[in-house]
TORKOL-4160 file (C-alpha; in steps of 0.2 Angstrom, whole numbers, padded with zeros to 4 digits, m for minus):
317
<pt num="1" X="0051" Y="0311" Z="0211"/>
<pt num="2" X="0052" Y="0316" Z="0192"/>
<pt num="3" X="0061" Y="0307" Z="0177"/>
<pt num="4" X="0072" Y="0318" Z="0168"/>
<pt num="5" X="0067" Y="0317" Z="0151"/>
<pt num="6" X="0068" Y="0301" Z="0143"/>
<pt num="7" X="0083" Y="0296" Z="0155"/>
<pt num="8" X="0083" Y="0283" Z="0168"/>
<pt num="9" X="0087" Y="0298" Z="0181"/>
<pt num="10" X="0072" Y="0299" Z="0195"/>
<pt num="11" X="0074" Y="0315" Z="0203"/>
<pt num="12" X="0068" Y="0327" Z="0217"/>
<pt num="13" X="0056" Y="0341" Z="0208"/>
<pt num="14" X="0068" Y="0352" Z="0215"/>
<pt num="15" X="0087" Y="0355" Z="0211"/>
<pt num="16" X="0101" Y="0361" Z="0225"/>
<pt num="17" X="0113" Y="0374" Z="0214"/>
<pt num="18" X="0131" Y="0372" Z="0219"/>
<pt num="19" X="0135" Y="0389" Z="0213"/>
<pt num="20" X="0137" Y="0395" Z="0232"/>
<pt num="21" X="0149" Y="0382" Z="0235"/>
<pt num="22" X="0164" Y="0389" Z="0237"/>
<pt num="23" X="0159" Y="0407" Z="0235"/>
<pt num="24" X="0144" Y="0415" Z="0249"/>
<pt num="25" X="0145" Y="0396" Z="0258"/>
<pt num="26" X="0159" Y="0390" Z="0262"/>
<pt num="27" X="0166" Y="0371" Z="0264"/>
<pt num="28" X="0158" Y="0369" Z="0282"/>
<pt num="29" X="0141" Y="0378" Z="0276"/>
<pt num="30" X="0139" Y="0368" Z="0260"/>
<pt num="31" X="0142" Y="0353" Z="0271"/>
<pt num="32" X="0127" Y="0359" Z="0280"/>
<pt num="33" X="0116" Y="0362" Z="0266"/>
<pt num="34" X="0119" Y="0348" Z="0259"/>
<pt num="35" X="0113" Y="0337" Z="0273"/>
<pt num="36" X="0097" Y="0347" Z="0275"/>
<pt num="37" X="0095" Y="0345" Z="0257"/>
<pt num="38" X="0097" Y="0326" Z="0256"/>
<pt num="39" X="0089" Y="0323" Z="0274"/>
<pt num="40" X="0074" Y="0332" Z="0268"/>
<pt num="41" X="0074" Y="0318" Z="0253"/>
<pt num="42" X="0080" Y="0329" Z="0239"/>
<pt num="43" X="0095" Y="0319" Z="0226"/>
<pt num="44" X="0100" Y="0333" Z="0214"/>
<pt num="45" X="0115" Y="0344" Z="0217"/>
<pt num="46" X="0119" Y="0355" Z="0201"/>
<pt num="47" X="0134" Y="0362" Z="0198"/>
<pt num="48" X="0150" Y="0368" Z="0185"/>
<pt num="49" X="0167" Y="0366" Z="0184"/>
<pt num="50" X="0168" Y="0386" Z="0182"/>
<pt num="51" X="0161" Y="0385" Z="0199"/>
<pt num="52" X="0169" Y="0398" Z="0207"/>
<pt num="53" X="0181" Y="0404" Z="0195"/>
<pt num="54" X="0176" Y="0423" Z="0199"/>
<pt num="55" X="0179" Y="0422" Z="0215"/>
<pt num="56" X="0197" Y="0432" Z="0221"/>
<pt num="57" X="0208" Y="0418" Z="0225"/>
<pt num="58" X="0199" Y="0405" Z="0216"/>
<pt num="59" X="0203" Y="0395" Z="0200"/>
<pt num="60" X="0188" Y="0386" Z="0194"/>
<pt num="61" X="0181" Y="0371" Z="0200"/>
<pt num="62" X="0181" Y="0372" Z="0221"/>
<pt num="63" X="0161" Y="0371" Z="0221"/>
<pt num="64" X="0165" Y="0352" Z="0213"/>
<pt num="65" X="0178" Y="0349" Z="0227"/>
<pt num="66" X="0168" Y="0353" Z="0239"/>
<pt num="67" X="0153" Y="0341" Z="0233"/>
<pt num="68" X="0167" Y="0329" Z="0232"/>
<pt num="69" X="0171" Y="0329" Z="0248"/>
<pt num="70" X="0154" Y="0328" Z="0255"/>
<pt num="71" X="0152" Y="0314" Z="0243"/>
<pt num="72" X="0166" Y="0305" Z="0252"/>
<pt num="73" X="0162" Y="0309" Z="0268"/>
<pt num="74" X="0144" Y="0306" Z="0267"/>
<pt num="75" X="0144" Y="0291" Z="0257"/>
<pt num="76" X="0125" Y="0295" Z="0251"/>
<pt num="77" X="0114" Y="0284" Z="0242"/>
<pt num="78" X="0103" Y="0287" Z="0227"/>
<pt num="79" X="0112" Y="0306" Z="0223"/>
<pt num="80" X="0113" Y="0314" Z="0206"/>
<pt num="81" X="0127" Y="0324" Z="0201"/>
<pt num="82" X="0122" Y="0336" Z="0186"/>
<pt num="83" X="0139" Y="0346" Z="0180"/>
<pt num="84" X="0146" Y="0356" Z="0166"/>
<pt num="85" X="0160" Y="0362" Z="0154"/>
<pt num="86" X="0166" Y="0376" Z="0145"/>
<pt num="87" X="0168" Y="0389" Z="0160"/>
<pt num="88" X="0182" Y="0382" Z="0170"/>
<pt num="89" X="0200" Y="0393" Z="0166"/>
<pt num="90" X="0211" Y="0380" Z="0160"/>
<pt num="91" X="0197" Y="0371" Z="0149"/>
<pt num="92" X="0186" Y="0385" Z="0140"/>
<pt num="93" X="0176" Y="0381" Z="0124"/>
<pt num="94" X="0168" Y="0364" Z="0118"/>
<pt num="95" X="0182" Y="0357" Z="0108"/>
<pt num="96" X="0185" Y="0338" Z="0108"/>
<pt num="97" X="0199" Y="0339" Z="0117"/>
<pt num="98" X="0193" Y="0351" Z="0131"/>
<pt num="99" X="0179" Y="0341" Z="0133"/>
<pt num="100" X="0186" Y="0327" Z="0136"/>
<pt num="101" X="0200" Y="0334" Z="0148"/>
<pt num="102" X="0186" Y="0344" Z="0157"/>
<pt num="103" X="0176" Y="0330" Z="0160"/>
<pt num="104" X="0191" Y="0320" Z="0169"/>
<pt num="105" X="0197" Y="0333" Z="0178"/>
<pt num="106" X="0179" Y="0334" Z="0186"/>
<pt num="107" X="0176" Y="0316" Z="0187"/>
<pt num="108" X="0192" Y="0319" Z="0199"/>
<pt num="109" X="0187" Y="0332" Z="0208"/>
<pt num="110" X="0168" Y="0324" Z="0211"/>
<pt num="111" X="0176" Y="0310" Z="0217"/>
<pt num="112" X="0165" Y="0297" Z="0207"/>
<pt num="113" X="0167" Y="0287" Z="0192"/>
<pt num="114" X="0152" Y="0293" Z="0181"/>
<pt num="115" X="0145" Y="0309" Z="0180"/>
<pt num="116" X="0126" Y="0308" Z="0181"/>
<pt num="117" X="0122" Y="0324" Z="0169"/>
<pt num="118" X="0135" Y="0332" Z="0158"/>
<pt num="119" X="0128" Y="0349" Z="0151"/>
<pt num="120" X="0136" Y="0360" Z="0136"/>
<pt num="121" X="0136" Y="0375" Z="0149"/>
<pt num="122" X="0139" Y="0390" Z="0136"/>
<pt num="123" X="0137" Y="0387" Z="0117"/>
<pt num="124" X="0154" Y="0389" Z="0107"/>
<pt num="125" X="0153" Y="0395" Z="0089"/>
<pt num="126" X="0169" Y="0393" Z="0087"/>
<pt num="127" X="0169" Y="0374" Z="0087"/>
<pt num="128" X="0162" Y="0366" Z="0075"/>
<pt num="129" X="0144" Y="0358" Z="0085"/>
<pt num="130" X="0145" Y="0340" Z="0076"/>
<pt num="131" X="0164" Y="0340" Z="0085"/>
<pt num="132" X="0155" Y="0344" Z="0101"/>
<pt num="133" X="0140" Y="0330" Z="0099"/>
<pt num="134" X="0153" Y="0318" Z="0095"/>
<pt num="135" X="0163" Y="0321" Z="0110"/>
<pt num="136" X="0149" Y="0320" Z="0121"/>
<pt num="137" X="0143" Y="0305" Z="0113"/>
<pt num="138" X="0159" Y="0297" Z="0117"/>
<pt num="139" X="0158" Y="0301" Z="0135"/>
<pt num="140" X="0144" Y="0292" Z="0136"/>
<pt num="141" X="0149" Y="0276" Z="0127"/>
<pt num="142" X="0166" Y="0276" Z="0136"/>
<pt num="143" X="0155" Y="0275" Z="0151"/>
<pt num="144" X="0162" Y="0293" Z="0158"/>
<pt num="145" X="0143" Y="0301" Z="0159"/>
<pt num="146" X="0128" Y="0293" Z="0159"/>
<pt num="147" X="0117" Y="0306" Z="0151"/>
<pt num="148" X="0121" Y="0322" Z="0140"/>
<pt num="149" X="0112" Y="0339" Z="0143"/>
<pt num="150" X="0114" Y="0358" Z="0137"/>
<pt num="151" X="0113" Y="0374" Z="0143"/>
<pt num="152" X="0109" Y="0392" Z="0137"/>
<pt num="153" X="0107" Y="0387" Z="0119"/>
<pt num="154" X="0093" Y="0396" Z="0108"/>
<pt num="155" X="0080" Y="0383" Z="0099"/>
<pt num="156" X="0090" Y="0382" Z="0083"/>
<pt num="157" X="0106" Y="0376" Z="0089"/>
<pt num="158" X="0095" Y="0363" Z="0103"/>
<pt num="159" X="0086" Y="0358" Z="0086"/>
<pt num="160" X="0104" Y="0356" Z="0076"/>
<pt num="161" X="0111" Y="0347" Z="0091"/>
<pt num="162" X="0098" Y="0333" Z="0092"/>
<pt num="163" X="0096" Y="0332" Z="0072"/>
<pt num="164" X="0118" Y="0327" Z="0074"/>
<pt num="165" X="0115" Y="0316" Z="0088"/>
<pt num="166" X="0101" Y="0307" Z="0077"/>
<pt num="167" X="0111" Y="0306" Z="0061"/>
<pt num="168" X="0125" Y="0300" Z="0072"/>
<pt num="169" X="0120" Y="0286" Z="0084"/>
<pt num="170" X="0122" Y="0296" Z="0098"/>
<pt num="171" X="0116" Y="0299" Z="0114"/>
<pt num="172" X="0101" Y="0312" Z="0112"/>
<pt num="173" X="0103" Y="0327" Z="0127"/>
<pt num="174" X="0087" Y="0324" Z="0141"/>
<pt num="175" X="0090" Y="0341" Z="0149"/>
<pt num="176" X="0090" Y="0359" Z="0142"/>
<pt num="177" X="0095" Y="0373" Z="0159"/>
<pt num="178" X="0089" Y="0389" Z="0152"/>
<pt num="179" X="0086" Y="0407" Z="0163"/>
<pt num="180" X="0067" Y="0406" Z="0167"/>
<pt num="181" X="0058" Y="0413" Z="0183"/>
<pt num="182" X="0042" Y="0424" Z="0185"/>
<pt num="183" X="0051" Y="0440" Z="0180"/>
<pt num="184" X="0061" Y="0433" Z="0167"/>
<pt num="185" X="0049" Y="0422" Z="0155"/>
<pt num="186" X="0046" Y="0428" Z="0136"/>
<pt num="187" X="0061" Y="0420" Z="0127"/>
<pt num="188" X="0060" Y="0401" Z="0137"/>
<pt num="189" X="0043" Y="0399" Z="0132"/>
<pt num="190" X="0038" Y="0406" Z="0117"/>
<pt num="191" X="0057" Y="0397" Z="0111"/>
<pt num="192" X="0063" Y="0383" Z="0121"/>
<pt num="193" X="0048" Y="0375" Z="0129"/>
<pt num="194" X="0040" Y="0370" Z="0112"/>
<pt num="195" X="0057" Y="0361" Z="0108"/>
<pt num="196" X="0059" Y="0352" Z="0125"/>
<pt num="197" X="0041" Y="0347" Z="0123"/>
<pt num="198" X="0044" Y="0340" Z="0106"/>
<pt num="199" X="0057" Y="0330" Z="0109"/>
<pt num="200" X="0054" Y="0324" Z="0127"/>
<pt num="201" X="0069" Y="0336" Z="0135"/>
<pt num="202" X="0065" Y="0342" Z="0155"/>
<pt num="203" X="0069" Y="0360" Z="0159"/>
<pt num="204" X="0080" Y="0363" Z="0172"/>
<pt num="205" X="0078" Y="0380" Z="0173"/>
<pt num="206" X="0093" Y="0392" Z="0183"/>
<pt num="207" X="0092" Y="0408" Z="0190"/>
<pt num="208" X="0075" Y="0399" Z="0196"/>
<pt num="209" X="0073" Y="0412" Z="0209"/>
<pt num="210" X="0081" Y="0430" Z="0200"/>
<pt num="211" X="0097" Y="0430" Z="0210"/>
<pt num="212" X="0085" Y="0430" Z="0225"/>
<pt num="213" X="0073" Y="0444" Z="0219"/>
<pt num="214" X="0059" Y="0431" Z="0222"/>
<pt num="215" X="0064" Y="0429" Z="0240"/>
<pt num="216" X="0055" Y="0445" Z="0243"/>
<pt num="217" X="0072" Y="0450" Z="0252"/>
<pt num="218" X="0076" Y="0463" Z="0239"/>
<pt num="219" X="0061" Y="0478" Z="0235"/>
<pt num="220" X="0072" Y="0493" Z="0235"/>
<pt num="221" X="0074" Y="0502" Z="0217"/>
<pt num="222" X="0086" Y="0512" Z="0226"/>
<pt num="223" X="0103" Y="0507" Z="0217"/>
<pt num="224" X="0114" Y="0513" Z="0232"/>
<pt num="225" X="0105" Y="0501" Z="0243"/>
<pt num="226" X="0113" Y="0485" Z="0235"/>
<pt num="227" X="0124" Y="0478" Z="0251"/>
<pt num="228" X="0130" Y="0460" Z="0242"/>
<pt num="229" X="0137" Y="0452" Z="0227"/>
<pt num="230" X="0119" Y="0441" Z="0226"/>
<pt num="231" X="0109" Y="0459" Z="0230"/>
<pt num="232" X="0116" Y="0466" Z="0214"/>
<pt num="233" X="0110" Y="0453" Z="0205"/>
<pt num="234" X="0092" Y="0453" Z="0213"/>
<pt num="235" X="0091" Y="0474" Z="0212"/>
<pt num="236" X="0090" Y="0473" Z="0193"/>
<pt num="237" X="0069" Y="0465" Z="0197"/>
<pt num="238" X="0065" Y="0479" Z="0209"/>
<pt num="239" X="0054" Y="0487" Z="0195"/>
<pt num="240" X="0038" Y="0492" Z="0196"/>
<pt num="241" X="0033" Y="0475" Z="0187"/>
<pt num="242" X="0045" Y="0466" Z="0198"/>
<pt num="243" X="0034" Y="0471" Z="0214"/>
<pt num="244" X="0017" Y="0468" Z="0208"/>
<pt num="245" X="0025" Y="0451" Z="0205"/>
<pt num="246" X="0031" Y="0450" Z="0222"/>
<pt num="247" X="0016" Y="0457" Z="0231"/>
<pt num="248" X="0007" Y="0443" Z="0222"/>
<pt num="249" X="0018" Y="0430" Z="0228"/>
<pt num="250" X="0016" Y="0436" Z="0246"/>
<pt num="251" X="m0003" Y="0436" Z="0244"/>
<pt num="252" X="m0004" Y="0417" Z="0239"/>
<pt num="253" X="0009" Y="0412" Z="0252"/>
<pt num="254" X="m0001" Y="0420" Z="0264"/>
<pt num="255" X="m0015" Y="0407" Z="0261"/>
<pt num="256" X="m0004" Y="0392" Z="0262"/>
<pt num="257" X="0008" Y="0400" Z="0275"/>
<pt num="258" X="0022" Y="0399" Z="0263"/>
<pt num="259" X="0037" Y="0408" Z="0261"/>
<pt num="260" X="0038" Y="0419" Z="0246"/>
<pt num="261" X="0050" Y="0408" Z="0239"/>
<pt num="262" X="0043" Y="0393" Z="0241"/>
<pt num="263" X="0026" Y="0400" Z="0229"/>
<pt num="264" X="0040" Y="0406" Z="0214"/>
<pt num="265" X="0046" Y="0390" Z="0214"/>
<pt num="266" X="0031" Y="0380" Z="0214"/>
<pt num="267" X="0024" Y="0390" Z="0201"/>
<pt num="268" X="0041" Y="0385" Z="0189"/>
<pt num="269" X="0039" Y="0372" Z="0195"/>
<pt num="270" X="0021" Y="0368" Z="0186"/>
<pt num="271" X="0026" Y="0376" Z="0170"/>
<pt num="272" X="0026" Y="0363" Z="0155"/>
<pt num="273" X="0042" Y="0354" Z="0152"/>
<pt num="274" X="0051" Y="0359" Z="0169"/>
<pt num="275" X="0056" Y="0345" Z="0180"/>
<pt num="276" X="0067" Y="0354" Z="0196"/>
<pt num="277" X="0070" Y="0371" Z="0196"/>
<pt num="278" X="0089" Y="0376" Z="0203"/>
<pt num="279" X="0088" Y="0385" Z="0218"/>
<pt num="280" X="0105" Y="0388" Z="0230"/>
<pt num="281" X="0104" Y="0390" Z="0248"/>
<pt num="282" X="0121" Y="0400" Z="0258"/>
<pt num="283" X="0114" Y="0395" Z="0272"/>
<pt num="284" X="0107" Y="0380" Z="0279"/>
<pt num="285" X="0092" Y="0389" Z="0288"/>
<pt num="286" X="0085" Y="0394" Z="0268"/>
<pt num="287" X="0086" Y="0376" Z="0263"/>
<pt num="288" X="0069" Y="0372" Z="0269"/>
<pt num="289" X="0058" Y="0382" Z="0261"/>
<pt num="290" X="0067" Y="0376" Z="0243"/>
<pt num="291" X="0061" Y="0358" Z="0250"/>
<pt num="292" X="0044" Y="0365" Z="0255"/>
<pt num="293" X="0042" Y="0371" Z="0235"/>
<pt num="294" X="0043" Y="0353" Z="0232"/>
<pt num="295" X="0026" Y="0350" Z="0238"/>
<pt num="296" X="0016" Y="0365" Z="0238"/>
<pt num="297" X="0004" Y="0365" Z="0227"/>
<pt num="298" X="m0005" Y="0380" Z="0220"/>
<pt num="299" X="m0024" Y="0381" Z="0214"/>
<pt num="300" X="m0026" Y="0382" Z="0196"/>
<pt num="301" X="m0034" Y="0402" Z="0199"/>
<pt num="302" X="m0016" Y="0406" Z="0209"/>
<pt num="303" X="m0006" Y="0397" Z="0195"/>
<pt num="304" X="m0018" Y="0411" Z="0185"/>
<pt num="305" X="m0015" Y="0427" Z="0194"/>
<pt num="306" X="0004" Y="0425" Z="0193"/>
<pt num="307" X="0004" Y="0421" Z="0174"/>
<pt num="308" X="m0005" Y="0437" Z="0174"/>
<pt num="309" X="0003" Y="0446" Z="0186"/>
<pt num="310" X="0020" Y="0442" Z="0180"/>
<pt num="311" X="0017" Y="0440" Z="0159"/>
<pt num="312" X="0028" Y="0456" Z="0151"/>
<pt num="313" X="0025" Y="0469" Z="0140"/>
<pt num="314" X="0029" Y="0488" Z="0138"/>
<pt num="315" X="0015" Y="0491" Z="0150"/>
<pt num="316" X="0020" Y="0483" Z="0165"/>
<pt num="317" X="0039" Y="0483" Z="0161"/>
């Protein structure tokens, strides 16, 4: 277990993505993969109220119903709810207002009193950001959320965001979720890390495993051979680069007989500043191997070969 930045929140070095829920895993799935999740001792389920909007037949907000409901039925001790706003349909954008519906309207669909983890999902340039801090700020002292977070938001704004809060009184963020994984590194942390680092702000990094590139299930280049909604995203990696990383990966989890998985996410896992990477599981059998990350341990020379194996430039692109 792992404190999440300067909070008070203790939590599993590995974070269960709701983004499935609702969307490739349905209501009795999720239900599965959430037990597995919490009987194999992990306590940090992410997810968004946009969550899944994109879906045909969908309206925004079923993968927090769904939690919701496993919340009420389960009745589990010691779980950590991590959700965001500024994605859902009826509440787009980071204005006071929206926040502050947002933020009850998922309170109602989790079920629960306080959200654990409140995220700025999307930054929104159209609202001023000292209106934003404030209205997170609020939602903390009106006892709504416990702690404030953001995600995808360049250095700068992170840096703006925590100089308001600051000048304010208010609540400083203890998470940043930025995209980071082996294939996808530069900007995170030649940007973000060396702000997290400096003022004491834990990564939570999505996309931790490239849409499931890093599962070593997609190594086709072939474009036609994309089958799923998830393979499309994963068939963007299959580069040359992509697959030296992978046939890396697959040497290392062969010493510790690992899955392929398991390795990607124990080396995001190591990387400075990074608390729990989010990884998401559509079926229950693929929720053991997120846990097995948890634990693994690489050697510092294995940690080496996939900096290098993985690190970008024209060359290897």
């Amino acid at each position: 277990m792992t404190l999440l930045g300067r909070s008070d929140l203790d939590v599993f070095p590995l974070t269960l993505g709701g983004n499935v829920f609702g969307w490739t895993a349905d209501r009795d799935a999720s239900f599965q993969i959430l037990d597995a999740f919490t009987a194999g001792g992990g306590n940090f389920i992410d997810t968004a109220d946009g969550y899944s909007a994109w879906v045909p037949g969908n309206s925004g907000g079923e993968s927090e119903t769904i939690i919701g409901e496993w919340l009420a039925a389960r009745k589990p001790s010691g779980v950590i709810i991590a959700t965001k706003v500024s994605s859902h349909p009826e509440f787009r954008g980071l204005s006071a207002k929206n926040i502050r519906a947002a933020a009850e309207a998922s309170l109602k669909r989790l079920g629960v009193d306080t959200i654990d983890l409140y995220y700025a999902h999307f930054d929104d340039a159209e609202t001023p950001l000292e209106e934003t801090v404030a209205a997170f700020g609020q939602l903390v002292t009106d006892g709504l959320v416990r702690h404030t977070a953001v995600s995808n938001y360049s250095a700068g704004r992170i840096r703006s965001w925590i100089s308001l809060a600051q000048d304010a009184g208010i609540a400083l963020p203890v998470a940043v979720q930025p995209h980071y994984n082996l294939v996808h590194r530069n900007d995170v942390e030649e940007n973000i890390t060396p702000v997290a680092q400096e003022f004491g702000l834990s990564l939570v990094p999505y996309y931790a495993l490239a849409s499931g590139f890093l599962t070593g299930k997609y190594r086709s280049t072939d474009a036609t051979a994309v089958t799923s909604a998830r393979a499309g995203g994963a068939s963007k990696y299959a580069t040359e680069h992509g697959l030296r990383v992978i046939g890396e990966l697959e040497s290392i989890s062969a010493a510790h007989d690992a899955s392929i998985a398991s390795v990607a996410l124990a080396w995001l896992r190591s990387q400075p500043a990074v608390a729990a990477p989010i990884a998401s599981a559509s079926r229950v059998e693929q929720v053991a191997d997120l846990l097995a990350s948890a634990t693994l341990e690489l050697t510092p020379e294995e940690l080496r070969a996939l900096d290098e194996v993985s690190a970008w430039s024209p060359a290897n692109a």
